[in-house]
C-alpha positions in Angstrom: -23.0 -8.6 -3.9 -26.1 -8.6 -1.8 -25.1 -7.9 1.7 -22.1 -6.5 1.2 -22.4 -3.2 2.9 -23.2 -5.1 5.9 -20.2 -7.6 5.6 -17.9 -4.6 5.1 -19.0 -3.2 8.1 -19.0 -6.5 10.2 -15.3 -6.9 9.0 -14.2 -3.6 9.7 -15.7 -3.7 13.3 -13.7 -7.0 13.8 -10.5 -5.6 12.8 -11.3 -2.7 15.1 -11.6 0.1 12.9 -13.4 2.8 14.1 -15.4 4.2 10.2 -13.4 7.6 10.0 -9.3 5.8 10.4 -11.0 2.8 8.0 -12.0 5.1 5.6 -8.6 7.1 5.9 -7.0 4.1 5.3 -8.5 2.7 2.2 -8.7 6.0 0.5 -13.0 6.8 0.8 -13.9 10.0 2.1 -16.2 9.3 5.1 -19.2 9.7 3.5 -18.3 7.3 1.0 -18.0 4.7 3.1 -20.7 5.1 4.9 -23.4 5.1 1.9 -21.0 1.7 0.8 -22.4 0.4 4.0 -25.7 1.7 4.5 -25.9 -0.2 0.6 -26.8 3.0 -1.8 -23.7 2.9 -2.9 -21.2 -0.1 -4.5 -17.7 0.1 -4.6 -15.6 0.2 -7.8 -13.8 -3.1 -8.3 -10.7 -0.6 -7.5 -11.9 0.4 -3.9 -13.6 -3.3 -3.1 -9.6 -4.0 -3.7 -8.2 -1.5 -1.4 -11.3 -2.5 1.4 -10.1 -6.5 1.0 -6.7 -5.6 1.3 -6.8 -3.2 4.2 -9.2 -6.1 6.2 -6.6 -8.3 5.3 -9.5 -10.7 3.3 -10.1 -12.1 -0.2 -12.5 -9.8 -2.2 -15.0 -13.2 -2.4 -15.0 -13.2 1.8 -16.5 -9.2 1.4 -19.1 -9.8 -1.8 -20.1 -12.9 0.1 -19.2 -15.5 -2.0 
């Protein structure tokens, strides 16, 4: 999942979410998000679900793949 802080970030500009209503939305305070993508931190399978699903994405379009 190299990059995926990045792609997470480029997606959830995209949609239009500001960081603080896309973290409220999947469930991640804001400070988890934001080490998710600065990349010191990976998601649980569990939250890379709820990111996908909130970007309206397949999990393989956020790990890269």
């Amino acid at each position: 999942m190299e990059y995926f802080g990045r792609r997470i970030r480029a997606f959830r500009k995209l949609k239009g979410y500001t960081q603080q209503r896309f973290a409220k939305e999947v469930g991640l305070s804001l400070s988890v998000l934001g080490e998710i993508e600065r990349e010191s931190r990976q998601p649980t399978e569990e939250q890379l679900e709820r990111i996908a699903a909130t970007l309206n994405v397949v999990i393989d379009e956020v790990k890269g793949n």
